[in-house]
Backbone as a printed PyTorch tensor [residue, N CA C, xyz], in Angstrom:
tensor([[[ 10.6510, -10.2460,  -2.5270],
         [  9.7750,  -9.1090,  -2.3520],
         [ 10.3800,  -8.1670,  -1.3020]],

        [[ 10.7150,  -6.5180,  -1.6610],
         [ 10.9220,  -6.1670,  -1.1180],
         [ 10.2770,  -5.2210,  -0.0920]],

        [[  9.9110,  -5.0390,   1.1150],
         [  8.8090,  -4.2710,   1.9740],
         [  9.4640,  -2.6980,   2.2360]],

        [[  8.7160,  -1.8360,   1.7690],
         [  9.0260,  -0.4980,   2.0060],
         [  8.1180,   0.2900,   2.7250]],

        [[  8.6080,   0.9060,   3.9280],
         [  7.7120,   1.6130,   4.8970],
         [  7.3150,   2.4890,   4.0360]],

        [[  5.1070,   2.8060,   4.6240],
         [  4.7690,   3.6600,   3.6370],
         [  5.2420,   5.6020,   5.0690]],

        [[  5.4600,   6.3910,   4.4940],
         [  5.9920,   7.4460,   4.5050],
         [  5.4030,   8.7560,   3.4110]],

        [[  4.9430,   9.8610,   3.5820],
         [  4.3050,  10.3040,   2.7690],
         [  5.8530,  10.9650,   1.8550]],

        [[  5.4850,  11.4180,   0.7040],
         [  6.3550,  12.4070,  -0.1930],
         [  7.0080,  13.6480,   0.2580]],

        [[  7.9650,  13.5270,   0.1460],
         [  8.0850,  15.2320,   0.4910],
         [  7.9600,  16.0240,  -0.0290]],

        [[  7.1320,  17.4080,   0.5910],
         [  6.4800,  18.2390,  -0.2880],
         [  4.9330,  18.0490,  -0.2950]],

        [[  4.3830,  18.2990,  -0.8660],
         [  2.9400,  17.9600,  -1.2720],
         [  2.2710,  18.7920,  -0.5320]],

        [[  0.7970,  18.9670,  -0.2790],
         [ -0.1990,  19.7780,  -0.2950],
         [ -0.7560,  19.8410,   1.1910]],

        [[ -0.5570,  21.0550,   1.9480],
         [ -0.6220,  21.1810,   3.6370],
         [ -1.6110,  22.2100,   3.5040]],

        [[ -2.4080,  22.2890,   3.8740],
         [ -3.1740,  23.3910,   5.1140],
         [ -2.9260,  23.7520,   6.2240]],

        [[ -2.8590,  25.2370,   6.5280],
         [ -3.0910,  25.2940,   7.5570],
         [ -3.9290,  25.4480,   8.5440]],

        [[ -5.1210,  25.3360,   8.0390],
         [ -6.7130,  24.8500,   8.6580],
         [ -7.2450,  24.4910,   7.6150]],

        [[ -8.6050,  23.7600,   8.1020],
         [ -9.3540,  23.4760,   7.2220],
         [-10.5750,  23.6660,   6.0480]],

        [[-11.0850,  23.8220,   4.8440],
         [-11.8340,  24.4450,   4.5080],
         [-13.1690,  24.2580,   5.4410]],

        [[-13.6760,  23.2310,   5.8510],
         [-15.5390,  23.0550,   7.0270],
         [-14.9730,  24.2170,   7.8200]],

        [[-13.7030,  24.1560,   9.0040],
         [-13.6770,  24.6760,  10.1670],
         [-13.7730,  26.0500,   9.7450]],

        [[-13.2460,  26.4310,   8.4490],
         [-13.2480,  28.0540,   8.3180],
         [-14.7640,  28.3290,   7.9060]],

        [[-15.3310,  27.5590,   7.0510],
         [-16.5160,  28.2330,   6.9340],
         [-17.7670,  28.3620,   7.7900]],

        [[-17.6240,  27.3160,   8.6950],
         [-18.0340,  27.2700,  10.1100],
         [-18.1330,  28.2740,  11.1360]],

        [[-16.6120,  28.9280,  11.2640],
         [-16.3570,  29.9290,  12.1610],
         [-16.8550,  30.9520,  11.3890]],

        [[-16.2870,  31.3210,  10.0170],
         [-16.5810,  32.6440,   9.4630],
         [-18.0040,  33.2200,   8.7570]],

        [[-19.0440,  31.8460,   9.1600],
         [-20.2120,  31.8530,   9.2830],
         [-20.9300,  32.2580,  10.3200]],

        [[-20.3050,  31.7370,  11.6790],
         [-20.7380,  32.1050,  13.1240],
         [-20.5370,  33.6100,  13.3060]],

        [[-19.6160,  33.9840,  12.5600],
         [-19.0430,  35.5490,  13.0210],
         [-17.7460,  35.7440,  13.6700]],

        [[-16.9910,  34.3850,  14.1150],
         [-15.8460,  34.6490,  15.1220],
         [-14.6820,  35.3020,  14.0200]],

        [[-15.1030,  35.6550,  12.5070],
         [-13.8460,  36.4740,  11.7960],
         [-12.2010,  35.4360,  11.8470]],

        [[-12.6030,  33.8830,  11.4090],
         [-11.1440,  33.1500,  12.0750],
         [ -9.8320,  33.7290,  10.7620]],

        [[ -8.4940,  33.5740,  11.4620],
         [ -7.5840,  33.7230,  10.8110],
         [ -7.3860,  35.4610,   9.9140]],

        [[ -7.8540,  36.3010,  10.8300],
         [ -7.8150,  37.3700,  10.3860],
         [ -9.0300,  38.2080,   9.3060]],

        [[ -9.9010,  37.1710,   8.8620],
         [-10.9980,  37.6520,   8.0140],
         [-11.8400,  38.6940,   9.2510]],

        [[-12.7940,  39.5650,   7.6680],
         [-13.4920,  40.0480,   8.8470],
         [-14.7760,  39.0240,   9.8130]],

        [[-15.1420,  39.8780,  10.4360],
         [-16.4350,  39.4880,  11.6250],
         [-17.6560,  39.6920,  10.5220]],

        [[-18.4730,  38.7020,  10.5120],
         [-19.9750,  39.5700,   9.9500],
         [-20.8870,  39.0930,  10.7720]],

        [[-21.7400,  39.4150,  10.2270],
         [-23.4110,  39.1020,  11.0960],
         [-23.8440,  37.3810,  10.7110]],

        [[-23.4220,  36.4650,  11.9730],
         [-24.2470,  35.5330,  11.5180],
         [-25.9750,  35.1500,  11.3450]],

        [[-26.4600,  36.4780,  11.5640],
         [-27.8230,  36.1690,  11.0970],
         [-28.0460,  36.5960,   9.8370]],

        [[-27.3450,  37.6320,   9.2570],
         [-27.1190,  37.6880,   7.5800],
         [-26.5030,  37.0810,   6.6930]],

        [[-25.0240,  36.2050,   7.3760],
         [-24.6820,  35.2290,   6.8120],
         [-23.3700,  36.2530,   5.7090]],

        [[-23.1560,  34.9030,   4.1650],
         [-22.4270,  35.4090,   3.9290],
         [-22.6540,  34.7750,   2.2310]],

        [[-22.1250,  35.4950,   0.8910],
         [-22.2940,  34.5520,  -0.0340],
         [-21.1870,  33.2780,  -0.2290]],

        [[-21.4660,  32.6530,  -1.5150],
         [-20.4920,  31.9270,  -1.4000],
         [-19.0180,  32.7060,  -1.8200]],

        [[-18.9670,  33.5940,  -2.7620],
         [-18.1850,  34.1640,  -3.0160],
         [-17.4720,  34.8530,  -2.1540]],

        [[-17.9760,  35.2130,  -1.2010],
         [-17.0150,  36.1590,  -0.1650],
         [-16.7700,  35.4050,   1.0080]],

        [[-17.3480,  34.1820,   0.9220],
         [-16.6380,  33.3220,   1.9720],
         [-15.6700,  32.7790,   1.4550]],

        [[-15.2450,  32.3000,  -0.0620],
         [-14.3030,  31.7200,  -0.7290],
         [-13.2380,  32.8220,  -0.6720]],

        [[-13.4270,  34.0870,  -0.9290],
         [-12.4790,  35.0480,  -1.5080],
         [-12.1160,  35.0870,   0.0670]],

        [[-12.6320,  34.8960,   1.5180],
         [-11.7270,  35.3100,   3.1400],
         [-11.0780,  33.8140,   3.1620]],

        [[-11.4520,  32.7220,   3.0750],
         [-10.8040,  31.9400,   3.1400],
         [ -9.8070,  31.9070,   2.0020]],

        [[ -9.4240,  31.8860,   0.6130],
         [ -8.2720,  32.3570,   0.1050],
         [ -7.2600,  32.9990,   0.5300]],

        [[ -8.0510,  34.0510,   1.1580],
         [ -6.9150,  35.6020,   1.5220],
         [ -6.2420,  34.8320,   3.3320]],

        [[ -6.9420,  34.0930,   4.0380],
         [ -6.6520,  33.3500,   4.8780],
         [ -5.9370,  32.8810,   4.9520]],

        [[ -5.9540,  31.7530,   4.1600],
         [ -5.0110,  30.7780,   3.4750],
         [ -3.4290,  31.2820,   3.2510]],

        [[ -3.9450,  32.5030,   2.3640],
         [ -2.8000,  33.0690,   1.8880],
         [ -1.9350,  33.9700,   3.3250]],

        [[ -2.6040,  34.4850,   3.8930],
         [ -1.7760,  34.9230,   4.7780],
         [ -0.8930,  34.0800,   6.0830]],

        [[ -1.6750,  32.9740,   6.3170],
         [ -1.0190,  31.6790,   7.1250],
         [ -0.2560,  30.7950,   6.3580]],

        [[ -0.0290,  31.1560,   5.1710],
         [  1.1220,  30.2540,   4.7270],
         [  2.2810,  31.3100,   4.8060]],

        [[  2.0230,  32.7240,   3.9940],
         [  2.7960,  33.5500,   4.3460],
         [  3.9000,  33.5320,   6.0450]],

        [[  3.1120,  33.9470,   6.5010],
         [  3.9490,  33.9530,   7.9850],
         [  4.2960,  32.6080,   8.4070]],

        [[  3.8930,  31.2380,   7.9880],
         [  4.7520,  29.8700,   8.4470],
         [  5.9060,  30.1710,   7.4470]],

        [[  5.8390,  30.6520,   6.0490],
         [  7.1340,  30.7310,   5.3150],
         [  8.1370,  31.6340,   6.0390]],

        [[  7.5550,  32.8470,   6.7970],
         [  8.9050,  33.6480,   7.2140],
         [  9.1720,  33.3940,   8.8120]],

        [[  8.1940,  32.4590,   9.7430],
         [  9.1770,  31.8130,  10.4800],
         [  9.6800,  31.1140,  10.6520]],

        [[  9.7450,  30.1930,   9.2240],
         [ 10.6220,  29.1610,   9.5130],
         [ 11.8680,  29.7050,   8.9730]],

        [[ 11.7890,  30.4910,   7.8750],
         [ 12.8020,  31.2580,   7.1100],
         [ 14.0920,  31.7350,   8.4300]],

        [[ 13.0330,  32.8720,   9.0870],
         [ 13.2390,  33.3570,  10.1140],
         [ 14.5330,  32.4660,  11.4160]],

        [[ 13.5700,  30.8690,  11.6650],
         [ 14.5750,  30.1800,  12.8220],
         [ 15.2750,  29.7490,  11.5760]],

        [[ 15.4880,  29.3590,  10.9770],
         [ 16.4980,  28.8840,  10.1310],
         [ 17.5400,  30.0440,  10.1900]],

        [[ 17.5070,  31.0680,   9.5010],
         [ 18.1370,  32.1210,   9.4520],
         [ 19.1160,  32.3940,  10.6430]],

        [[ 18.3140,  32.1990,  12.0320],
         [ 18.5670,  32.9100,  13.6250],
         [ 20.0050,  31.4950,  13.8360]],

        [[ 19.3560,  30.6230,  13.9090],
         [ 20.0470,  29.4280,  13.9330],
         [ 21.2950,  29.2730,  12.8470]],

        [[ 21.1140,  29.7270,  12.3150],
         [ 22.7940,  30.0030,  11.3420],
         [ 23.6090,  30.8350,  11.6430]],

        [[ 22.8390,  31.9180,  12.6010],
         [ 23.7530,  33.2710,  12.5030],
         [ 24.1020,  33.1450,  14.6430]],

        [[ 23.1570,  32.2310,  14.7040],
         [ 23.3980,  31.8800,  16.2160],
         [ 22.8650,  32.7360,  16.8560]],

        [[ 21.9910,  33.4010,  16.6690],
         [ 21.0000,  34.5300,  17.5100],
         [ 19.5460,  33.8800,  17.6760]],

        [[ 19.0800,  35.4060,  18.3260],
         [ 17.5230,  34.8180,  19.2640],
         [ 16.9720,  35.0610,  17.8070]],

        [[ 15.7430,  34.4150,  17.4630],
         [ 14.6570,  35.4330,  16.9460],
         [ 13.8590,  36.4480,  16.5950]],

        [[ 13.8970,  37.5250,  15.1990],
         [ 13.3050,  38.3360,  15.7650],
         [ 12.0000,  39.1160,  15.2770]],

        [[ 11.0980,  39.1680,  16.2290],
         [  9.4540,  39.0230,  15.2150],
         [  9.8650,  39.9870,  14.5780]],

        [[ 10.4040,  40.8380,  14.8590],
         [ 10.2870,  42.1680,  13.3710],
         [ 11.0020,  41.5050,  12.2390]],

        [[ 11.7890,  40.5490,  12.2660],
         [ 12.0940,  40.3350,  10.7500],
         [ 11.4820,  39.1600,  10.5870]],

        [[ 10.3560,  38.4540,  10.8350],
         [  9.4200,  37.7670,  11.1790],
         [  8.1840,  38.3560,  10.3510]],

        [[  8.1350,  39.4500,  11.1730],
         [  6.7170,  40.5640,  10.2850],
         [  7.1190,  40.7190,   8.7260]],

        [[  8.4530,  41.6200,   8.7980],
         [  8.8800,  42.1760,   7.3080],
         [  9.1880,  41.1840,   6.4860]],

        [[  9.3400,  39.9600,   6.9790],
         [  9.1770,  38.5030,   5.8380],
         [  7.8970,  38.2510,   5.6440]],

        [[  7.0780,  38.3470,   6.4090],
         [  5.4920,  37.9980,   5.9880],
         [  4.9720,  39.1430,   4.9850]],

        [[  5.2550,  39.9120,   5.1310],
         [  5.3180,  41.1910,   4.1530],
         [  5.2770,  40.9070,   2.8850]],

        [[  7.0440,  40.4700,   3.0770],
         [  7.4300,  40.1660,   1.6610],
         [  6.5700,  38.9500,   1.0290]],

        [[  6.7770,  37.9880,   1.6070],
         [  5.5340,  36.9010,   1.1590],
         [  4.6070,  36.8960,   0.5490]],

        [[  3.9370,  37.9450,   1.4280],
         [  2.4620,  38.3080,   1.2670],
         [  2.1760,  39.2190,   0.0160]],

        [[  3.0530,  40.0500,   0.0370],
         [  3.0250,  40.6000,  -1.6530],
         [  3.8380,  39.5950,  -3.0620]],

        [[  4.3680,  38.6020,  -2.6650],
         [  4.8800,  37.4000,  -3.6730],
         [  4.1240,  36.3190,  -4.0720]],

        [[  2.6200,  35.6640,  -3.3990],
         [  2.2400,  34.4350,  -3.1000],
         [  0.8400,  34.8910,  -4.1850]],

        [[  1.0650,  34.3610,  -5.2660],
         [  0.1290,  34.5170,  -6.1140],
         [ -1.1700,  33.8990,  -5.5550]],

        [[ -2.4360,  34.5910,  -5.8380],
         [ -3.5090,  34.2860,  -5.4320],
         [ -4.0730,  32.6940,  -5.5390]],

        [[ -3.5060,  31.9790,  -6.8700],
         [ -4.5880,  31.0290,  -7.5320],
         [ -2.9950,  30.2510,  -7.0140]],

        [[ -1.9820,  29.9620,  -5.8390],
         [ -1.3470,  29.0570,  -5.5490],
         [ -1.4030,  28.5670,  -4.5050]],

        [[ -2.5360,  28.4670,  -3.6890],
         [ -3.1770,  28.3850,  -2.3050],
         [ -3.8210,  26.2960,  -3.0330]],

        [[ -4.0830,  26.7290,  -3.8520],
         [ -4.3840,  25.1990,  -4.8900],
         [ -6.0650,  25.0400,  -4.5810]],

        [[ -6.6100,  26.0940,  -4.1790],
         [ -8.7380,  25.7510,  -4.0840],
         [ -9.2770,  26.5850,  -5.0100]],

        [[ -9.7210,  26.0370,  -5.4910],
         [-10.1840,  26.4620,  -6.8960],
         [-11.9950,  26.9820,  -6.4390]],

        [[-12.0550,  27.9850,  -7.2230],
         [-13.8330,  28.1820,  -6.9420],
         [-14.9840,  26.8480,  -6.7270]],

        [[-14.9490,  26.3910,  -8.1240],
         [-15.6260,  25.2210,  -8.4490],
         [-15.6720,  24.0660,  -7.4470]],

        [[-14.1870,  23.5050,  -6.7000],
         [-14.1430,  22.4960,  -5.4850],
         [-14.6640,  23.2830,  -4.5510]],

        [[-14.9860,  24.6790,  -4.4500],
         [-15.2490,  25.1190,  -3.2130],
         [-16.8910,  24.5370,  -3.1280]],

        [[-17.4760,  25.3230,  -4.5090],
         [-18.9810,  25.4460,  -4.7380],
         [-19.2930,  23.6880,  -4.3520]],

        [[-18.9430,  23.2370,  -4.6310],
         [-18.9670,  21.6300,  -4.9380],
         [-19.0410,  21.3090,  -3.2900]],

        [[-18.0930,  21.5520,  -2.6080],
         [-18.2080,  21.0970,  -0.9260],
         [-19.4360,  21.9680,  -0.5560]],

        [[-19.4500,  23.2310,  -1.0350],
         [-20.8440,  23.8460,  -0.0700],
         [-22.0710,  23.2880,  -0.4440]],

        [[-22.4130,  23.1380,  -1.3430],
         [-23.3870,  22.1960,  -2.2730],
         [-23.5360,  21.2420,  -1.4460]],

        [[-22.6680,  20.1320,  -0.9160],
         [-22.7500,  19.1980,  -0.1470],
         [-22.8610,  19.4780,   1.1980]],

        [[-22.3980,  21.0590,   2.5250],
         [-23.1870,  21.4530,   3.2530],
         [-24.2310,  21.4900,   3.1300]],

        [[-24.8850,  22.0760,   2.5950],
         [-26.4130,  22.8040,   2.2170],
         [-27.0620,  21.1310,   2.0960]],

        [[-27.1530,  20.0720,   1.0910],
         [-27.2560,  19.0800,   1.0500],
         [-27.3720,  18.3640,   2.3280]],

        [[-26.3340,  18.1810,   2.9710],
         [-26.4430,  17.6650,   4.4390],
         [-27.6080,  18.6800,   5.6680]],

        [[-27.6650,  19.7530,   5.1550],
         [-28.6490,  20.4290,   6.3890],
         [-27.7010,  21.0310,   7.2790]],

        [[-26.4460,  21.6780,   6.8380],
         [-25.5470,  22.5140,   7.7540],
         [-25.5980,  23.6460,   7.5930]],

        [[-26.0670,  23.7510,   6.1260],
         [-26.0730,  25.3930,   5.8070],
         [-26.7740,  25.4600,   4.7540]],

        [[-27.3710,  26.9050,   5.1740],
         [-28.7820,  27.5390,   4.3510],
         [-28.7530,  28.6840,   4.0320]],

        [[-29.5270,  28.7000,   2.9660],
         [-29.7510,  29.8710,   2.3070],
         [-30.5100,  30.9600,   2.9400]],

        [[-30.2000,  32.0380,   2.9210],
         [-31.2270,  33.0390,   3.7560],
         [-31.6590,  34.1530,   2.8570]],

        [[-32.2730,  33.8050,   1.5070],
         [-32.7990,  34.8970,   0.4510],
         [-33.5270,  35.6200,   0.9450]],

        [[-33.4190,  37.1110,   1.0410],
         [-34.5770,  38.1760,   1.0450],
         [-33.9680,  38.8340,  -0.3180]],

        [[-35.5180,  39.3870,  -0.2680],
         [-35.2110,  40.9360,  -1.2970],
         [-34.2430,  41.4790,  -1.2590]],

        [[-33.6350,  42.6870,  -0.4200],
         [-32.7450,  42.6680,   0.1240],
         [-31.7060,  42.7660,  -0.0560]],

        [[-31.0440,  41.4900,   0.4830],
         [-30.2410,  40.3560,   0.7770],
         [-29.6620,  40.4620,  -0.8950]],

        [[-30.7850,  39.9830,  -2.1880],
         [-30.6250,  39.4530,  -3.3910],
         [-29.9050,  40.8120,  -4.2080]],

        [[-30.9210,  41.5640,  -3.5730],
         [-30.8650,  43.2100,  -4.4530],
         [-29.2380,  43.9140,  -4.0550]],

        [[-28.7270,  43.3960,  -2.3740],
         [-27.2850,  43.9760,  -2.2110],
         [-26.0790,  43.1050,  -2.6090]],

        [[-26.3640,  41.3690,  -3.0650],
         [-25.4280,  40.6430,  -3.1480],
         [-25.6520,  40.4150,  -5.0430]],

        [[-26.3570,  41.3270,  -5.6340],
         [-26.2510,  40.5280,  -7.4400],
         [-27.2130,  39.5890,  -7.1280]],

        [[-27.9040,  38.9160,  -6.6500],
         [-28.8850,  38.2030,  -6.6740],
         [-27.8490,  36.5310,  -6.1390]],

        [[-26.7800,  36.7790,  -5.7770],
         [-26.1760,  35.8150,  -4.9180],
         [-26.9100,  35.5310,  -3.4470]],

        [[-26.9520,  33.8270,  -3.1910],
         [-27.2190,  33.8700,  -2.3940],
         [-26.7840,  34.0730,  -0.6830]],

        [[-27.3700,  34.5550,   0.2970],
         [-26.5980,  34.6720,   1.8150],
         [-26.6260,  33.1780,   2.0050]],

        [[-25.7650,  32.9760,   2.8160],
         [-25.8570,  31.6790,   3.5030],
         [-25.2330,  31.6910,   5.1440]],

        [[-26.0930,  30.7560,   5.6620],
         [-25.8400,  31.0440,   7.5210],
         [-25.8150,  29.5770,   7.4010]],

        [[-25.3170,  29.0830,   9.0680],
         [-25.1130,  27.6440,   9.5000],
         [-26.5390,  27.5500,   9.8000]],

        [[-26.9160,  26.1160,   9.7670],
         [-28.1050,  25.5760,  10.1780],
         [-28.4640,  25.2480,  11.4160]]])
C-alpha cells in the first residue's frame, strides 16, 4: 500500500472573498470591494446584490491576474513594479473576463439566501413602494 500526501489540485476554484461576508457588508451599506453604498434600511433585492457581487468578483480576480502577471513580468525583466501597468492590465482583464466565468450561478445564489432568510439573518422589507420601484422584487436588509 502505497501512502500519498493529501495536497489539493492545481488549479481549481478560489475566491477572493466570500459570498455571506459580501452580502453582509453590502447589506450594511459599507459598498465592499468597490460596489456601490446603499441604504441599509432599504436594503437591497436579490438580484442586485447578486449582479455587485458578480461585478466584485469579477473585478478582484481581474487585478490578482495583472499583479501577478505584473511581478512575474518585473522579475524577468529585473525591474521594480509598476502600478500603471498594473492598472492597464486590470483594464485589459476586465474587458476579457466573461461574466458567467466567476462560476456563481443565480440559482446557488437564490438557494444560499433562502437559507439566510431561513436562519433569521435576513429579511424581507416589502412596502408598496419598495414592490412598485423593484418589479415587485423583494428588498432585503440583515436581521
Amino acid at each position: 500500500m502505497v501512502i500519498e500526501p493529501l495536497r489539493p489540485a492545481r488549479g481549481g476554484f478560489l475566491r477572493p472573498f466570500g459570498c455571506g461576508w459580501f452580502i453582509r457588508e453590502f447589506l450594511l451599506g459599507h459598498g465592499p470591494n468597490g460596489s456601490p453604498r446603499i441604504d441599509p434600511d432599504i436594503g437591497a433585492s436579490q438580484a442586485e446584490t447578486f449582479y455587485h457581487y458578480k461585478t466584485a468578483l469579477i473585478k478582484a480576480i481581474a487585478l490578482d491576474r495583472a499583479t501577478r502577471q505584473e511581478e512575474r513580468q518585473a522579475q524577468r525583466e529585473k525591474r521594480a513594479i509598476d502600478p500603471e501597468r498594473i492598472e492597464r492590465l486590470t483594464q485589459r482583464y476586465l474587458a476579457r473576463i466573461p461574466y458567467k466565468s466567476t462560476s456563481c450561478r443565480y440559482h446557488s445564489f437564490v438557494v444560499y439566501f433562502s437559507n439566510l432568510q431561513r436562519l433569521g439573518w435576513v429579511e424581507s422589507t416589502n412596502t408598496p413602494l419598495q414592490n412598485h420601484r423593484s418589479s415587485g422584487l423583494p428588498k432585503l436588509t440583515l436581521a
